[in-house]
N, C-alpha and C positions, 0 to 999 in steps of 0.2 A: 571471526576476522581478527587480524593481527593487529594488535592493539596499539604495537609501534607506528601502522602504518596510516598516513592522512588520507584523509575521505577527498576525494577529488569534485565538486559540487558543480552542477552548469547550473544557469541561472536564467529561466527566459519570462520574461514578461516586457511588455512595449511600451510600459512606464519607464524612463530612465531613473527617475526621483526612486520609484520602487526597487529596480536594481540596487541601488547603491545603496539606501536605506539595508535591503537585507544581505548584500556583500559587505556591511561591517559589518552585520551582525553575526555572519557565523566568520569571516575573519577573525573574531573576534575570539575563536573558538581554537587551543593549538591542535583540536582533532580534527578540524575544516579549512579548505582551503579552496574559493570559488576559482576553475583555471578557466570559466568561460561566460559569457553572456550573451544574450540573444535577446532579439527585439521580438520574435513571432515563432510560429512554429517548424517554416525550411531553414530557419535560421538556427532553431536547436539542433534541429538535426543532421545538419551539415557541423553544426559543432560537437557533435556527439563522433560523428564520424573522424573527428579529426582529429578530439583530444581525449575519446575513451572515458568520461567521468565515471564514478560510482554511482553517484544518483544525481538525479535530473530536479530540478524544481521547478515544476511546469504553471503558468498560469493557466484559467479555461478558455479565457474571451479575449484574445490576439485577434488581430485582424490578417487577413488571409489564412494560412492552416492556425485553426483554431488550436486548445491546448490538449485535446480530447484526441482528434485526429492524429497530432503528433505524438501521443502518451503512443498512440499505435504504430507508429512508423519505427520509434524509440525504440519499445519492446522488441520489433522486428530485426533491428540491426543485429551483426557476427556478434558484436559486442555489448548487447544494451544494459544501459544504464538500469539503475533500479528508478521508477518515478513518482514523485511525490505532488501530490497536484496542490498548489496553493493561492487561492482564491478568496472576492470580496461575496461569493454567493455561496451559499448556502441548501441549497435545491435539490430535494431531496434524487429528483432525476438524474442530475449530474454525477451524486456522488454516486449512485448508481452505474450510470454510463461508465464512470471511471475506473472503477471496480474491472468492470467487464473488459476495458481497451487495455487491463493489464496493471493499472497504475499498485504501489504496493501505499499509498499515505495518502492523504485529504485532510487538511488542515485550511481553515479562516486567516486573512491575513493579519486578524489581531491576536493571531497566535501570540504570546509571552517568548521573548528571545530564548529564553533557558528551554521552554518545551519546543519550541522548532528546532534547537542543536540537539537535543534530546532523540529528537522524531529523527532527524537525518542519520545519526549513528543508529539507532534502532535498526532502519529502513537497510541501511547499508549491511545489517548483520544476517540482512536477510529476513528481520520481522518487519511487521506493519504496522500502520498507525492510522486512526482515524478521530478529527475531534471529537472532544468527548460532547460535546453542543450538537452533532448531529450524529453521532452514531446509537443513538436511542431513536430518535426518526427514522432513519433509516431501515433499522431491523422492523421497528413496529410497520412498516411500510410493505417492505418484504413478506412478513408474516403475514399480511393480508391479501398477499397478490393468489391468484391460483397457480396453483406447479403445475408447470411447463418445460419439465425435464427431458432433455432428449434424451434417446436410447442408451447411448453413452454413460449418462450421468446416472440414468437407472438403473445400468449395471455394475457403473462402480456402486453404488448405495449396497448393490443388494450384495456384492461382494462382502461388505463390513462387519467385521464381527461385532459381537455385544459391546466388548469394551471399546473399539475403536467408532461406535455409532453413542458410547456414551461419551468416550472421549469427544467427538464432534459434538453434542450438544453443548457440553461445557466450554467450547471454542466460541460455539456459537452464542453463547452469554456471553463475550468477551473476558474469560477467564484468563490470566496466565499463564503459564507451566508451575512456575510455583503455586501458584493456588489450586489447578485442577490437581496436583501431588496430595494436596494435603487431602482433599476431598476426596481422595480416594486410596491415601494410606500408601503413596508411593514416591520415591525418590523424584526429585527436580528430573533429573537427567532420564530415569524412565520415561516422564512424560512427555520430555524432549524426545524421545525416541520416539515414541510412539505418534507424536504431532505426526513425525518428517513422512515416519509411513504411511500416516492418513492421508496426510498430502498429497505423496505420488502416488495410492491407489486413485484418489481423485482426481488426480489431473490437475489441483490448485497448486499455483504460485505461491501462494500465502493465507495468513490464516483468516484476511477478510474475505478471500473469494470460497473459502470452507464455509465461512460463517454465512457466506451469501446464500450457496446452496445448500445449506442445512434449513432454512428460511422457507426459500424456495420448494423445499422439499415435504415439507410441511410438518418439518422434526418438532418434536415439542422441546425448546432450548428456555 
């Protein structure tokens, strides 16, 4: 992403107090710039449709469309935002759920202001983010479910060469690109290549729904 260019942020949660607490905060940021806010979920996404953000900062628990539902309508759109879902719950289902309707962040709202501006330009470059408070529940969570891969997902798998089924495991630790590099004696930018193609052989958005169905799949990560 062009480095010159401001992050465009919507903002939806049905707290107004919430809103405005976190429209200073990444205001406060010359890389953010909130151009909308919403009280519920036809509310984002009637403002998604209007003012095009980069990413979305979705709550779960809105009254009428919930923030889960909307993460999906979001996703759907010509244009959709990238969505970051930010919430007072913690549940390991949700973050699950979220994962799955598309969202690419999951953060607590006692995120630290520096790591939510952090998380938004990440999210917007096209990486993901997930608390680090619950992104170890989660996988140990995953790792116990039984795989329930559809056919699809078992034929990207079985597509994967060695290195791109080891690349996935080390995704699936939540490794970086600079660190799966070093682990394996090769350039940042190699292992940046190599992510992108994992990704569209699998069909994942991002590197948490790689990490999801590596989990899933009952990869040893």
């Amino acid at each position: 992403m062009n480095a010159a260019k401001v992050i465009q942020v919507l903002l939806a949660d049905d707290s107004e107090i919430v809103r405005r607490g976190l429209s200073e905060v990444l205001e406060s940021s010359d890389e953010l710039h909130v151009v909308a806010q919403a009280w519920d979920g036809h509310s984002a996404v009637e403002a998604a449709h209007r003012f095009s953000p980069d990413v979305a900062l979705v709550d779960i628990r809105m009254p009428g469309m919930d923030g889960l539902k909307a993460t999906r309508e979001l996703r759907a759109l010509p244009h959709p935002p990238r969505v970051v879902i930010l919430t007072t719950f913690g549940e390991d289902e949700y973050v699950d759920e979220a994962v799955r309707a598309g969202a690419s962040g999951f953060l607590l709202k006692d995120t630290p202001a520096e790591q939510l501006i952090r998380a938004i330009r990440d999210v917007a470059e096209g990486k993901a983010t997930l608390d680090p408070a619950i992104t170890g529940r989660l996988l140990d969570t995953l790792a116990l479910q039984a795989p329930q891969l559809t056919p699809l997902e078992q034929k990207a798998l079985a597509s994967l060469t060695e290195r791109e089924l080891q690349v996935l495991r080390l995704v699936g630790r939540g490794l970086s690109n600079a660190d799966i590099g070093k682990l394996l004696h090769i350039t940042e930018g190699t292992v940046k290549g190599q992510v992108s193609r994992l990704l569209a052989k699998l069909g994942a958005e991002n590197r948490v729904q790689a990490a999801r169905l590596a989990y899933r799949s009952g990869l040893e990560c």
